[in-house]
N, C-alpha and C positions, 0 to 999 in steps of 0.2 A: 473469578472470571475466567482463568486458566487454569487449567489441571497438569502442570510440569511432573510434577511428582508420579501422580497413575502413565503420563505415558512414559516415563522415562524407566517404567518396568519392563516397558515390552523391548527396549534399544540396549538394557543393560551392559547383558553381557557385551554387544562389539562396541560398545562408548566406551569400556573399562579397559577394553583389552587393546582398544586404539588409541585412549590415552596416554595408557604404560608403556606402548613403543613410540611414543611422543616421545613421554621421558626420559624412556629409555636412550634414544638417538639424541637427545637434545636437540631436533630439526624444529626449533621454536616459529621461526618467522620462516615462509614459503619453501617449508618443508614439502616432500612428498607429497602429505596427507594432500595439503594445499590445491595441489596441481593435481591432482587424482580428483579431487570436487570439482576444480573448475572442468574439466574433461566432461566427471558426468552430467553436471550441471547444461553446459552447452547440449547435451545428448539429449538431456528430457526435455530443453525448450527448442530444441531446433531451431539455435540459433549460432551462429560462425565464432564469436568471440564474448566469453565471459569473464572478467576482469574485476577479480575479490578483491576485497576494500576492507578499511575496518569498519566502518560501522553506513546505515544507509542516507544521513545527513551530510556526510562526508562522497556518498557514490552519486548523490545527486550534485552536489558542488563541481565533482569534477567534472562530471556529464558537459555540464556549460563552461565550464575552462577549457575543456577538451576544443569544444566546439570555436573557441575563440570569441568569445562572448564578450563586450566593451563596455565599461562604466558608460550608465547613462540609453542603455538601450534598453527599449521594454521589451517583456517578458508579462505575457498573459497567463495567470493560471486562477484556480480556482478558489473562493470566497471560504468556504466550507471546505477546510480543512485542517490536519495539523499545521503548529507552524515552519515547522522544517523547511517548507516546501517554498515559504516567501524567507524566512531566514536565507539559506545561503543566495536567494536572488539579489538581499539587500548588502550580504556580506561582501558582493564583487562588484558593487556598487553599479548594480546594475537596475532598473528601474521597476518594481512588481507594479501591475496591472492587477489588480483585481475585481474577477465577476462575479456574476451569480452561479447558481445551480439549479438542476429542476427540482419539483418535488417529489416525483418518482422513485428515481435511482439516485438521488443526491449528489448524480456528478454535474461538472461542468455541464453550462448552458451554451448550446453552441449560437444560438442568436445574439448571445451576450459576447461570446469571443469577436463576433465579424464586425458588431459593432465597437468595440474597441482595437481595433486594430488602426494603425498609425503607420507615416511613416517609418516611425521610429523601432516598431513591433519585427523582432528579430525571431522568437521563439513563442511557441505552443506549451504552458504544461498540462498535460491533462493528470487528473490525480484517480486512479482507479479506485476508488473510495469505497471501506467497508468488502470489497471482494470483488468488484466486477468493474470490467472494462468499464469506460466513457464512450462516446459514442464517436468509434476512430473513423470509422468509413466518413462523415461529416468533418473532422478534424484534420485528415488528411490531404481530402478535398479542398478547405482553406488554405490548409499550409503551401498546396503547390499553385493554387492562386497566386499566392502574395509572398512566396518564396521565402516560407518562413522553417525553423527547422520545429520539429517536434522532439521534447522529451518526457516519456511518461516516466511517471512516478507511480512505480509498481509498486510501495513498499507493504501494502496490505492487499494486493490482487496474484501473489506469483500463483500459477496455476493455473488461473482460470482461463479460455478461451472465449475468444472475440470470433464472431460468426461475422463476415463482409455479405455484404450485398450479394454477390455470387454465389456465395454456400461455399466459400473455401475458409478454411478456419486458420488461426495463426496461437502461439500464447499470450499472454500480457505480459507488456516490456520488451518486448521484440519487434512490435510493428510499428514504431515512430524512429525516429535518425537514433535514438541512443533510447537505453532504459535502464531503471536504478530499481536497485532494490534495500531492502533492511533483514537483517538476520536477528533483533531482537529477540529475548526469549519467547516473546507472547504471539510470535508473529505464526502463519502458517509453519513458515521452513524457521524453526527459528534456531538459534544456537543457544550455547549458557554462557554468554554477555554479549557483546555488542560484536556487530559481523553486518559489511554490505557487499554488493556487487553491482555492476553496470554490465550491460549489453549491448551488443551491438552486431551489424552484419557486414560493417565499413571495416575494411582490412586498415585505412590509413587512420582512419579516427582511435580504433582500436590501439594501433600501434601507438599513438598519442599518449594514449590515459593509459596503457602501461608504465610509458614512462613517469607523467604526471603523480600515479600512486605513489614513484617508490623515489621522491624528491625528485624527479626529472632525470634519472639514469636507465640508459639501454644500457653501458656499461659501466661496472664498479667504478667512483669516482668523476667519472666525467657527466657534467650536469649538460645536457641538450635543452631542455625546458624547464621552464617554472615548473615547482611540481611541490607535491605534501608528502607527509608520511602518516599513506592509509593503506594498512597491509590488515588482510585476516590472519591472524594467527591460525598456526598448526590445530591446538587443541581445538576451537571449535570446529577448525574443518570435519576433526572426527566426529562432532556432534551431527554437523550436518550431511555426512557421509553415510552416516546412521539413517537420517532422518530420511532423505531424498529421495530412497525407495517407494518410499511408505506415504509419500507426499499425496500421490491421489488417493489413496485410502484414506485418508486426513482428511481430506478435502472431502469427501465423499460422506464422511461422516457426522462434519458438520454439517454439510448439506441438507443429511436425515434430520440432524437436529433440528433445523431450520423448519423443515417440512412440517416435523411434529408441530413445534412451535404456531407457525402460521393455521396447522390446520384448527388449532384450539384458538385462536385468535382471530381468523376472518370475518366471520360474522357480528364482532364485538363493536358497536357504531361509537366506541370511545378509541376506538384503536383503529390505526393504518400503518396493515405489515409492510416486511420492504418489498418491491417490488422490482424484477429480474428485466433485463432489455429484452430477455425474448417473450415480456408477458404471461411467462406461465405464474407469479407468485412466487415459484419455490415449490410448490405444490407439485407438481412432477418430479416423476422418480429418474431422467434423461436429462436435467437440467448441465448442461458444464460450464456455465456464461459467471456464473458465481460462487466463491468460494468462501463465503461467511465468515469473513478473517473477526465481524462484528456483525450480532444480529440486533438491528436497529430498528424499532417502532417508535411511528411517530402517536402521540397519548394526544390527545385533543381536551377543548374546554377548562384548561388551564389545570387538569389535574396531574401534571408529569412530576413537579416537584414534591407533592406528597405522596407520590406513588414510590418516589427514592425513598423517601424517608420511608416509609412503610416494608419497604424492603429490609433495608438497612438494618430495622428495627428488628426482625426477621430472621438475618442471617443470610441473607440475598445478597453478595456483592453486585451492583449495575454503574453502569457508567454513562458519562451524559458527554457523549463527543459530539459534538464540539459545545461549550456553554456561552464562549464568546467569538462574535464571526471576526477575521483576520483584521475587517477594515477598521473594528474598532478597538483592536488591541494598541494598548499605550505603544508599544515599538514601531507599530506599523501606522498610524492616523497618518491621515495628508488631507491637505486642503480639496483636492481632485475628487475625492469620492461622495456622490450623494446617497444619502440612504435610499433613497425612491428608486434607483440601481439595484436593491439588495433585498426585493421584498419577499423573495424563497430563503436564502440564508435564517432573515432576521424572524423568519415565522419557525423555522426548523431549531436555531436555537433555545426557540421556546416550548419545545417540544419532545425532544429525541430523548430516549433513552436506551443503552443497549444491556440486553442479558445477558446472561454466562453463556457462553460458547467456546466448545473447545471439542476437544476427539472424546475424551472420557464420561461425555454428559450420557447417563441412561436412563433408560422411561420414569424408573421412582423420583428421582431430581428435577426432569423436565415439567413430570405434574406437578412436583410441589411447587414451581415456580411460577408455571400459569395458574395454578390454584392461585395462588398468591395474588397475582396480579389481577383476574376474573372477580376474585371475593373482592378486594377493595373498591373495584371500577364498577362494581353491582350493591355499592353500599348507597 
């Protein structure tokens, strides 16, 4: 599904030589490297304050501690997705709400957020799902309705741009009160093990979840707030220090793959490619709305499950995110939720499957994979 190994030939040499003065300095924990990523990082998203974490489970956690979040408040966020994203809602004993999604872009449904919104509704997540924004200009719009704060869950979209109504453009994770990210290996930006970050443009929020990351200290020993210990480490910094340049070339790459992808798949009446919020498909060469962190088709007429298998069988690794929607996962059930709510989820579950995508994929790979998929679906 990812190719680590092919691209970690082109970043070699400065991963190796920015390890060894890791080790060199023994500047383990919020070294250098550290504070040199968060710098560029803030640079390429144009955004005031970026704040590494260790890993992106942990940078959405804080995001809502930050913001002073209370057991028992809801928090809307999306049906169709990992479970990260209602985990730490549950862990701060704070109340998940979950809706639907469309079937298009698989993001949140924002008819389905206004209808659940409550007194009690404190926060927005929207989950930027598979590589592209949610639809913020609509989200945003409710939140200053109903004075709710927004936090996206960037952890599979960093990169991409959100076009506003206006024609002015912003990145994902930047344009809601806070944004979290994940630095997993598989991810676009990703490191070699676990690394997140939050965003933000709030000078005092920011100041907050500084502290929050590193136990609740602005200074050594003295604890000011409740706080965790979620630091990125020095050595991935070098990994993603490496990578960061190269992020839109990444991105771009997939993109192509996408491209190819869909164009050998459009016309197939068993198959529906993903489709982009600005409509083009993927199909265009100017797209930047999506970054393909997962290229996801949905397979019709009940044949998705033996199309894995037939993969599988193959030598195709595919993956089927999500297999089961949040509201029916044993941790999360509650009496509140009717299936009749969920009728996009519970059809998508039975359908999705995503291909290899990554920076390395080239033409010989990509036919063998549509061939694959084409031959069986024409059997």
């Amino acid at each position: 599904m990812v190719d680590l190994v092919g691209q970690y030939e082109g970043i070699k040499e400065q991963v190796n030589k920015g390890m060894d003065g890791v080790l060199e300095s023994a500047s383990f924990i919020n070294g250098p490297e550290v504070h040199a990523f968060q710098k560029e990082l803030e640079t390429y998203l144009d955004v005031k304050h970026v704040i590494p974490c260790a890993n992106g489970t942990d940078a959405l956690q804080i995001c809502m501690m930050g913001l002073g979040l209370q057991p028992g408040d809801e928090v809307i966020t999306a049906d169709f997705t990992f479970a990260a994203t209602v985990e730490v809602i549950a862990l701060l004993q704070l109340t998940p709400v979950l809706v639907d999604v469309v079937p298009d872009t698989f993001n949140i449904d924002i008819a389905a957020i206004e209808k659940a919104i409550t007194p009690k509704t404190k926060a927005i997540v929207p989950v930027h799902l598979f590589g592209q924004c949610a639809n913020m200009d609509a989200i945003l719009d409710l939140a200053k309705k109903h004075d709710l704060y927004v936090i996206e869950d960037n952890a599979q979209g960093i990169g991409a741009m959100h076009t506003f109504k206006d024609g002015s453009k912003m990145k994902s994770g930047t344009i809601g009160h806070v944004g979290s990210t994940s630095f997993f290996p598989s991810k676009n930006l990703g490191c070699y093990g676990d690394g997140g970050a939050i965003f933000t443009n709030n000078d005092d929020l920011a100041h907050t979840i500084r502290g929050m990351v590193n136990h609740g200290m602005y200074k050594r020993y003295h604890h000011d707030v409740v706080g965790v210990n979620s630091r990125l480490d020095s050595l991935q910094a070098v990994v993603l220090r490496a990578k960061l340049p190269k992020l839109d070339q990444y991105n771009a790459k997939r993109r192509e793959a996408a491209r190819k992808y869909n164009l050998a798949f459009k016309d197939h009446p068993d198959i529906i490619i993903p489709k982009t919020v600005n409509g083009c498909e993927g199909i265009c060469d100017s797209c930047d709305c999506h970054v393909f962190h997962q290229y996801t088709l949905r397979i019709l007429k009940e044949k998705r499950d033996n199309l894995v298998q037939h993969l599988n069988d193959n030598g195709v690794p595919c993956g089927v995110y999500y297999p089961i929607p949040l509201h029916r996962q044993k941790a999360y059930l509650d009496s509140r939720y009717d299936e009749a709510d969920f009728p996009v989820t519970n059809k998508l579950v039975e359908e999705v499957i995503s291909l290899p995508m990554h920076t390395e994929l080239d033409d010989e790979q990509l036919k063998f994979i549509t061939d694959l998929v084409l031959n069986f679906l024409n059997q």
